[in-house]
N, C-alpha and C positions, 0 to 999 in steps of 0.2 A: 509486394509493397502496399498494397490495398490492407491487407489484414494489418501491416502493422501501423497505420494511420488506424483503421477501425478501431483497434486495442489502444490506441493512444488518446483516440475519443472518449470512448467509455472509460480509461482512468480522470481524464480531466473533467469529464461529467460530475462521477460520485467523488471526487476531492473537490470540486467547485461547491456541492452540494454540502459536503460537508459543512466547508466554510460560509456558507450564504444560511443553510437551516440552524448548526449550532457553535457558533463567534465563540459565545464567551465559555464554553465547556472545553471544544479545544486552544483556548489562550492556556486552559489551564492545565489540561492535558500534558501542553508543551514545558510549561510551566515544573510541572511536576519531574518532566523525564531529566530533569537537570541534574535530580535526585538520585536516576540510579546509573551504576556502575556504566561502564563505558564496556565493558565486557560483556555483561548483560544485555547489552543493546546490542552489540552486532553478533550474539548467538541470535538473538530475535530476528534481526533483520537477514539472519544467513538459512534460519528454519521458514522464515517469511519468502525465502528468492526461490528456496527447494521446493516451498508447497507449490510457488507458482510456475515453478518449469514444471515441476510433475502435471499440475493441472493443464497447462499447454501440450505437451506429450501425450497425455489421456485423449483433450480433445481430438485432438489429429489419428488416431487411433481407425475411426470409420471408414 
Protein backbone atom coordinates (compact mmCIF):
# COMPACT_ATOMS: atom_id res chain seq x y z
CA UNK A 1 0.00 0.00 0.00
CA UNK A 2 3.00 2.34 0.65
CA UNK A 3 4.20 2.03 -2.95
CA UNK A 4 0.94 2.73 -4.42
CA UNK A 5 0.37 6.02 -2.49
CA UNK A 6 4.18 6.77 -3.49
CA UNK A 7 3.30 6.16 -7.29
CA UNK A 8 0.30 8.22 -6.74
CA UNK A 9 2.52 11.15 -5.38
CA UNK A 10 4.78 11.26 -7.99
CA UNK A 11 1.83 11.16 -10.72
CA UNK A 12 0.14 14.21 -9.03
CA UNK A 13 3.45 15.97 -8.62
CA UNK A 14 4.52 15.93 -12.47
CA UNK A 15 0.59 16.48 -13.65
CA UNK A 16 0.39 19.46 -10.99
CA UNK A 17 3.68 20.65 -12.48
CA UNK A 18 2.48 20.36 -15.61
CA UNK A 19 -0.30 22.57 -15.10
CA UNK A 20 1.13 25.26 -12.70
CA UNK A 21 4.77 25.61 -15.26
CA UNK A 22 2.70 25.36 -18.78
CA UNK A 23 -1.54 26.62 -18.52
CA UNK A 24 -1.85 27.85 -21.57
CA UNK A 25 0.24 25.14 -23.98
CA UNK A 26 -1.85 22.48 -22.45
CA UNK A 27 -5.31 24.48 -22.78
CA UNK A 28 -4.23 23.81 -26.02
CA UNK A 29 -3.03 20.75 -26.16
CA UNK A 30 -6.39 19.73 -24.93
CA UNK A 31 -7.88 21.86 -27.25
CA UNK A 32 -6.26 20.25 -30.16
CA UNK A 33 -6.98 16.37 -29.01
CA UNK A 34 -10.83 17.21 -29.80
CA UNK A 35 -9.29 16.85 -33.30
CA UNK A 36 -8.19 13.47 -33.45
CA UNK A 37 -10.09 10.27 -33.95
CA UNK A 38 -11.43 8.71 -30.95
CA UNK A 39 -9.76 5.55 -32.04
CA UNK A 40 -6.52 7.02 -32.23
CA UNK A 41 -6.77 8.01 -28.69
CA UNK A 42 -7.26 4.92 -27.01
CA UNK A 43 -4.62 3.02 -29.28
CA UNK A 44 -2.51 5.85 -27.51
CA UNK A 45 -3.70 5.47 -24.22
CA UNK A 46 -3.74 1.39 -24.49
CA UNK A 47 0.33 1.52 -25.80
CA UNK A 48 0.57 4.49 -22.92
CA UNK A 49 -0.95 1.56 -19.97
CA UNK A 50 1.43 -1.35 -21.69
CA UNK A 51 4.58 0.97 -21.54
CA UNK A 52 3.67 1.59 -17.89
CA UNK A 53 2.95 -1.87 -16.67
CA UNK A 54 5.99 -3.24 -18.55
CA UNK A 55 8.02 -0.38 -16.75
CA UNK A 56 6.41 -1.38 -13.27
CA UNK A 57 7.20 -5.27 -14.05
CA UNK A 58 10.94 -4.22 -14.96
CA UNK A 59 11.21 -2.35 -11.81
CA UNK A 60 10.31 -5.10 -9.58
CA UNK A 61 12.52 -7.43 -11.40
CA UNK A 62 15.75 -6.79 -8.51
Amino acid sequence: MKIIIFILGIILAFEGAIYALFPSAFKNLLLQLKDVETEKLRYFGLGAMTLGVVLVWLSGMR
